[in-house]
N, C-alpha and C positions, 0 to 999 in steps of 0.2 A: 486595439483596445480589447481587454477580455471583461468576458463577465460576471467575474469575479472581482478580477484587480485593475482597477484603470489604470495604474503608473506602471504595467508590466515592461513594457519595452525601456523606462526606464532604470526599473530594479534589474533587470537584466543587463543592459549596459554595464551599471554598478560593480554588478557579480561578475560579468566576464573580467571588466577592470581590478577587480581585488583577486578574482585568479590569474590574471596576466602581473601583477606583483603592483600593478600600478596606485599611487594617490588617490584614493576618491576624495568628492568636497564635501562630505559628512560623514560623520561614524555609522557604519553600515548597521542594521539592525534586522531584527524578522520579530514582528510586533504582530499576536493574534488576538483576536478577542469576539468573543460572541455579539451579533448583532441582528438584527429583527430586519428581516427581508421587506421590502415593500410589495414588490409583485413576485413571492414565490413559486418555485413552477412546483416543487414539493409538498404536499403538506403535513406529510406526517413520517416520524420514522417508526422501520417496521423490527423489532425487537424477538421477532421468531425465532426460535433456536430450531435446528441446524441453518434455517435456512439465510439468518444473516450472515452467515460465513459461507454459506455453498451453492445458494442457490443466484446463479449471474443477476436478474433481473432485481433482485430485493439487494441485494449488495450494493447494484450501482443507482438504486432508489436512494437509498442510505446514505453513499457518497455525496449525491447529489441535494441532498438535505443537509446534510452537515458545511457542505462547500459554500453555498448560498446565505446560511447562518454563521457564516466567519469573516471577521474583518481582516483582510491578509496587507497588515503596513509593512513601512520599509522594505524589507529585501524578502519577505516571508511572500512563498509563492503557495499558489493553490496546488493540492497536493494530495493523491492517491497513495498511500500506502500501504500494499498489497498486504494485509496481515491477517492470519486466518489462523492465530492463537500461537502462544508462545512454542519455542524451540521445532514449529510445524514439520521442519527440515526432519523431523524424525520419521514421520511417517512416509518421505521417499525410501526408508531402507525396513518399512511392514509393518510402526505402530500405528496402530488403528485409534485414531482420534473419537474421543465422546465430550463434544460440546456441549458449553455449559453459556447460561445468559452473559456471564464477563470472564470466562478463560475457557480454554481447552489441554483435558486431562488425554492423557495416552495409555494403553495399553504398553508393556514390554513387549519386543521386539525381538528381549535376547535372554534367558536366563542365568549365564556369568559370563565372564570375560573368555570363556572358551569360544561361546556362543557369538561374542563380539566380533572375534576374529572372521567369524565363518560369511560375516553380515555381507553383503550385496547391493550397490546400487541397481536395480530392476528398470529403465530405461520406461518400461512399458507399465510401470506401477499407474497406479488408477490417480493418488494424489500430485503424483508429478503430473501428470496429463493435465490434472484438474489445475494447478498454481500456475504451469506455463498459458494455460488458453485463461486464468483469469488475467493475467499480467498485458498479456497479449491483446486481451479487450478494453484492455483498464485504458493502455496506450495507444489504440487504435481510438477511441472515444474522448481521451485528453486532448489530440491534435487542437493546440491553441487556446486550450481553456483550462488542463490543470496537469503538471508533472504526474509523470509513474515512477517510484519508487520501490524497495524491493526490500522487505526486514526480513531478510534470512540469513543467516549463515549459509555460505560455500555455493554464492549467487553465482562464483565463476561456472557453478555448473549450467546454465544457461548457454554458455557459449565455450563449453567445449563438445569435441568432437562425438 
């Protein structure tokens, strides 16, 4: 049982069943919809700019508010995804992110296509460090209560060498 979704083990079932190519005995669906906690352990969310995107502890307050306030039907699982403003992936190769309350603008990185060429993943850059240890707690903290997900482009960089 989670505490989020009581029928997880069986939407799971489901999901592995329609990745294995097989029959299910209903139309699979992922049904969300906002619903009013009885005993929430959150009670407020926190709207602070930067620190709803950067700061660990107000992030997974946030997650933890949002997840408890969703009704997760059908095959719809509870669900982290790791997202800290559009095209983020920018700022592994030096643009400098300025958050805003509902997106995040970047700085240039490069000023033309010369410049593009010359660009560098930096291994040691501050944002990379920062998105793998959030990913890292996201999934360390979900064991059994809600998926880690990953909205970025060129995620295989996680696991290559």
């Amino acid at each position: 049982m989670n505490a989020y979704k009581s029928d997880w083990l069986e939407a799971r079932q489901r999901m592995i069943g329609w990745w294995e190519g097989k029959k299910a005995d209903r139309a699979l669906a992922s049904i969300k919809a906002p619903v009013v906690p009885l005993n929430p352990v959150k009670s407020s969310y926190i709207p602070d700019v930067p620190d709803k995107y950067t700061d660990f502890e107000t992030v997974f307050n946030n997650l933890e508010y949002g997840l408890e306030r969703t009704f997760w039907g059908g095959e719809a699982f509870p669900c982290h995804c790791v997202y800290l403003g559009p095209m983020f992936h920018q700022t592994f190769l030096g643009s400098k992110p300025n958050f805003t309350p509902s997106t995040t603008w970047y700085e240039p990185c490069y000023r033309d296509l010369d410049d593009l060429l010359e660009l560098e993943f930096d291994r040691d850059n501050c944002w990379w460090k920062f998105w793998k240890e959030m990913v890292r707690r996201s999934a360390q903290g979900g064991k059994g209560r809600y998926l880690t997900s990953l909205r970025v482009p060129y995620s295989e960089l996680l696991v290559s060498p």
